[in-house]
C-alpha positions in Angstrom: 59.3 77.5 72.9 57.1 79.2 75.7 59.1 76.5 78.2 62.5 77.4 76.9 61.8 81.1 76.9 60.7 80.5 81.0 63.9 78.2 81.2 66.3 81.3 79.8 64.3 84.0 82.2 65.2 81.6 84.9 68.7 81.7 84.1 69.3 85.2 83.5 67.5 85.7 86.7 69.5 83.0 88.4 72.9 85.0 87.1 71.4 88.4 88.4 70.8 87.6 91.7 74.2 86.1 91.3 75.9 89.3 90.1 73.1 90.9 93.6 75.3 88.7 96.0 78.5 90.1 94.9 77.4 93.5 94.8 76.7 92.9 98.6 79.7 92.5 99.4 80.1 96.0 101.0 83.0 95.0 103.4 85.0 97.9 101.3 82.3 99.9 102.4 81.9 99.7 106.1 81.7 103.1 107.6 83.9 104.2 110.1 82.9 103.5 114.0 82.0 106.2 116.5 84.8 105.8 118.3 87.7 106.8 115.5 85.4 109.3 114.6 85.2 110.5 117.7 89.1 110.7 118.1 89.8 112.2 114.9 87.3 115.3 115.8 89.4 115.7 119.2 92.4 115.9 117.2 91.2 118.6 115.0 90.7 116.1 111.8 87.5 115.1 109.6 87.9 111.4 107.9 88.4 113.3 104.3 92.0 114.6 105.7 94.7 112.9 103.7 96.8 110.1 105.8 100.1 108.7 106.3 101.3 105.5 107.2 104.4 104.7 109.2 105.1 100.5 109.7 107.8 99.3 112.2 108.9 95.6 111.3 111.1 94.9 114.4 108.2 96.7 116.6 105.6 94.8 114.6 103.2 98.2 114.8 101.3 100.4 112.0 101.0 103.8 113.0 98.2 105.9 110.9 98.8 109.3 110.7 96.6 112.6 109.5 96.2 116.1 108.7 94.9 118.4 111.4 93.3 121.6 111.0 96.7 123.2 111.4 97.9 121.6 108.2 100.5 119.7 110.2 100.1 115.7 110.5 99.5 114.3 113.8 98.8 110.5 114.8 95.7 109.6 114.7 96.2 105.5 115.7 98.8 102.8 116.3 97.6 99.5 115.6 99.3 95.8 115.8 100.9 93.9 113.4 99.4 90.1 112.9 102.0 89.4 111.0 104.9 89.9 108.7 107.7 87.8 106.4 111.0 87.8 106.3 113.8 90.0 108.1 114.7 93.2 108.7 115.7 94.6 105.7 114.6 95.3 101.9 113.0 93.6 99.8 115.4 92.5 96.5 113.8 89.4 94.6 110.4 87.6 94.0 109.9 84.9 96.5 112.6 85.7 99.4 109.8 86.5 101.5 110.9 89.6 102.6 108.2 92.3 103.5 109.7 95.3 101.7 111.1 98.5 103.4 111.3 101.8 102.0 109.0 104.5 100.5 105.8 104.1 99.1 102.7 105.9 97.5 99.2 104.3 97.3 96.7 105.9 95.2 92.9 105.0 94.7 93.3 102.1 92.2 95.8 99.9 94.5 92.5 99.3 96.9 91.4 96.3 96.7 88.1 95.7 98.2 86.9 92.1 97.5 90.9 90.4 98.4 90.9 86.7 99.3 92.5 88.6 102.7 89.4 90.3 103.5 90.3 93.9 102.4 94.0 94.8 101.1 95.9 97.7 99.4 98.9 97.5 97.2 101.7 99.2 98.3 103.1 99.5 94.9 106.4 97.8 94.9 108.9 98.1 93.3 108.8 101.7 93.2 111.1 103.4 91.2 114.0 103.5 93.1 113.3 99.7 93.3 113.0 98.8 89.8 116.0 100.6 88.6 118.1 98.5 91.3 116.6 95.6 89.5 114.7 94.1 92.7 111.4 92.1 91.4 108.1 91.7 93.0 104.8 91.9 93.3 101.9 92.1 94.3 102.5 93.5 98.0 99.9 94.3 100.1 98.7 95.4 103.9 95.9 92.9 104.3 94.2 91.2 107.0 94.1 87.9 108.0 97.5 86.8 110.0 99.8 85.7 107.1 102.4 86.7 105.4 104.4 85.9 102.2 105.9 88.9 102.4 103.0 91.2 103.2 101.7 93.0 106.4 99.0 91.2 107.8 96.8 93.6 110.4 93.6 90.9 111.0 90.5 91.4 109.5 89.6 93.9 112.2 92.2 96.2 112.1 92.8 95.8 108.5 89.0 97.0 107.8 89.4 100.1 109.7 92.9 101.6 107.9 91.2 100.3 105.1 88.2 102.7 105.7 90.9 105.6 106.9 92.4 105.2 103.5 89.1 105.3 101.3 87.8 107.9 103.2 91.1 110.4 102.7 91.1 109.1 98.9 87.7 109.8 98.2 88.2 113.5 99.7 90.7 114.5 97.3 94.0 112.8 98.7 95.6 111.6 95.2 97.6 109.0 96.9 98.8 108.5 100.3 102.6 107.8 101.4 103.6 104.8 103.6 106.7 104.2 105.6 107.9 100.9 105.4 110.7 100.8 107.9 112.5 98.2 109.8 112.2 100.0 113.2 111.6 102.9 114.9 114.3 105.2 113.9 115.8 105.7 117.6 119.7 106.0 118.6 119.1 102.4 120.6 118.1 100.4 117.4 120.9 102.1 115.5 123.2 101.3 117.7 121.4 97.6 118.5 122.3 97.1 114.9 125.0 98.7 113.6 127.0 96.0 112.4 124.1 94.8 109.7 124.7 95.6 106.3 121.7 97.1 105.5 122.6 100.4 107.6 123.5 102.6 104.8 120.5 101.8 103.4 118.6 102.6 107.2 120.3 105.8 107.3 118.6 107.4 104.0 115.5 105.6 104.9 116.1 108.0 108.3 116.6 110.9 106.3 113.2 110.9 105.2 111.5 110.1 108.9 113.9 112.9 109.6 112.0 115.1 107.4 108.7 114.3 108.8 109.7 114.6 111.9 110.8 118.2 111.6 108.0 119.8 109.3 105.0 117.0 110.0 104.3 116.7 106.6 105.3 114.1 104.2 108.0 114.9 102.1 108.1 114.4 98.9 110.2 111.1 97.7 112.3 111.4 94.2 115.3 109.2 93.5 118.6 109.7 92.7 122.2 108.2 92.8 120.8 104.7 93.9 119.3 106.5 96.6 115.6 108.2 98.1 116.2 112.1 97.9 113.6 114.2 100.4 112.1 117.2 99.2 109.6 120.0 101.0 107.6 120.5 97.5 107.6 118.8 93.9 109.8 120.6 91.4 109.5 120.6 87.5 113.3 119.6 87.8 112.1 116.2 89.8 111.3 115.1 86.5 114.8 114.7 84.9 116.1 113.2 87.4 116.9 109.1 87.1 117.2 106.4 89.9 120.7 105.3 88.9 121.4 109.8 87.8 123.5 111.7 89.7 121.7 114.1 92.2 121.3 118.0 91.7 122.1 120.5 93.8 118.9 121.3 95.6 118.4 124.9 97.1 115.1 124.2 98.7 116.6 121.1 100.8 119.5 122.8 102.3 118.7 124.0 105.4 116.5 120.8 105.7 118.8 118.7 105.4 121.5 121.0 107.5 118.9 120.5 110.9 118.7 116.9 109.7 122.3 116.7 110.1 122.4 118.5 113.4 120.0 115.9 114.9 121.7 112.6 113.5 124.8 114.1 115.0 123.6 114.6 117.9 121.6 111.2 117.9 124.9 109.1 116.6 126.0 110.7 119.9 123.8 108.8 121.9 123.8 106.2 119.9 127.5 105.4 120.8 126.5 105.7 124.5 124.6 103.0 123.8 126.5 101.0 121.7 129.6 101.0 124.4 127.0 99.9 127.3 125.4 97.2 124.8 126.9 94.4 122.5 125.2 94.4 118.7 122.5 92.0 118.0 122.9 89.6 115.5 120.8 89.3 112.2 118.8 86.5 113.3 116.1 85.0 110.4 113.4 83.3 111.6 110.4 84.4 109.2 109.1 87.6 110.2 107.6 88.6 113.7 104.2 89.6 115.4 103.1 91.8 117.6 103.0 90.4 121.5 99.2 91.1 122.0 99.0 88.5 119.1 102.1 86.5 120.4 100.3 85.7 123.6 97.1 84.5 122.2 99.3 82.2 120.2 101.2 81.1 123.1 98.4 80.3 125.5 95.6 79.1 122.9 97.7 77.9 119.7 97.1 79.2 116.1 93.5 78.2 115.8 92.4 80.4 118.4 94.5 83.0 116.9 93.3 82.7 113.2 89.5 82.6 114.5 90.1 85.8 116.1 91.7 87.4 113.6 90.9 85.9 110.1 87.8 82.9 110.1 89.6 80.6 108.4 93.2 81.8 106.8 95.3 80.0 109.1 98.4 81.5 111.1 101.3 81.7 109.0 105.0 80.0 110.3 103.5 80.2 114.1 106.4 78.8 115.0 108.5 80.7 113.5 106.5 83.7 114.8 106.9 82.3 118.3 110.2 82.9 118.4 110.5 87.0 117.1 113.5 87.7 119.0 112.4 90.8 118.8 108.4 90.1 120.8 108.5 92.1 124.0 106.2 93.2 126.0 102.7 94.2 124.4 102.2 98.1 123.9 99.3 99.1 122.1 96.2 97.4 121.8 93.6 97.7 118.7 
């Protein structure tokens, strides 16, 4: 009996320094480095300021932003995109492989801290607006690594630090952060690069809220209505009658928003046809996703080995064909 009372101390110990390992596992708990830190305190932010997130398919680029001392949002970082699935355009059904587009809100619980991609956050779709148009999904993340299935992939490295941004603005009151999931930076020369696709309508609203942010530096808050987003400056006790599918209400607050959104997509559909008349449309090409040319190169020169050792162990690159030839990888821009 004494034996197999040892023998069951030994495995209860065993299974505790077991459970020790895991608990570790603090890669959800790595502080920020010196050098953020150091760049949000010249920009007038502490890491508990909430955060917003801004991603550019076609650009292949992440931006964080934060709130400054002045209340306003100002960016803090713009890192590059490892990689992402799909095409430009939303995401509509489980297993197209489209990384989705559109308006998002990412609280606390959608961290997750031990993902087989090193660290990740849900972005939560389908979000309302989503689900009512009957497009299925889930479990869409920004992880690292440098694969995709329809995810953002930002490597380990860069991954661990929005990661940390993210935690840090959660855990200092921020209820949930908003992210940007668009399919390029909202400029007269992509418009008019693509306005034939069919998605435009749909680019247009996504606009109007970038609009928004663009004009007040604060996030706006996202409802739905009539099949489409609908941008307000504040919540409303009236936001909570409204219906995806519903028609919209007349909305006091938003008018003269939306009257100096107006002004500034006319005036930018006026460039826009400049361009278009001095430039043929692009085609919708699909050739699974696209990533960023700092990451491009290193795939180019040294093949996707080199590339997954330097930016996930051993999660190989996903489709690096494919990812070779982004018609949209240009020259590189920003480095991490």
């Amino acid at each position: 009996m004494a034996r197999l009372g040892l023998f069951a101390v030994a495995i209860a110990a065993a299974a505790l320094a077991g459970c020790a390992s895991m608990d570790r596992d603090d890669r959800g708990e790595v502080p920020l480095n010196g050098k953020i830190l150091s760049e949000m305190s010249e920009k007038g932010m502490t890491p508990e300021d909430p955060i917003m997130i801004r991603i550019y398919k076609q650009e292949s680029e992440m931006e964080v932003w934060k709130r400054t001392t002045r209340g306003t949002y100002a960016l803090l970082k713009t890192y590059p995109m490892c990689r992402w699935s799909g095409k430009l355009g939303p995401k509509t059904r489980e297993g197209d492989r489209q990384a989705p587009e559109g308006f998002y809100s990412v609280s606390r619980a959608q961290l997750n801290p031990r993902s087989q991609y090193y660290l990740s956050f849900n972005l939560g779709y389908p979000n309302e607006l989503e689900s009512a148009l009957g497009y299925t999904g889930s479990a869409l993340m920004v992880h690292g690594a440098c694969t995709s299935a329809g995810c953002y992939a930002m490597t380990n490295d860069g991954v661990q630090e929005i990661y940390a941004l993210a935690r840090e603005a959660l855990r200092g009151g921020q209820e949930s952060f908003q992210v940007q999931a668009l399919p390029f930076r909202m400029t007269p020369a992509n418009f008019a690069a693509h306005r034939n696709d069919p998605n435009m309508a749909f680019w247009r609203n996504l606009q109007e809220g970038t609009e928004y942010f663009d004009l007040t530096r604060k996030p706006p808050v996202v409802t739905a209505c009539a099949g489409r987003y609908r941008f307000s400056p504040q919540a409303s006790p009236a936001d909570a009658a409204l219906a995806p599918l519903g028609a919209c209400p007349a909305d006091p607050d938003s008018v003269e928003m939306a009257q100096r959104i107006q002004q500034r997509q006319i005036a930018e559909t006026a460039q826009m046809v400049a361009v278009a008349a001095a430039n043929p449309a692009v085609a919708a090409p699909y050739v699974d996703g696209g990533m960023h040319p700092t990451f491009r190169e290193v795939l180019r020169r040294s093949g996707p080995e080199k590339l997954a050792a330097l930016t996930s162990g051993k999660i190989p690159v996903s489709q690096p064909t494919a990812a070779l030839a982004d018609p949209y990888g240009g020259p590189a821009t920003t480095t991490q």
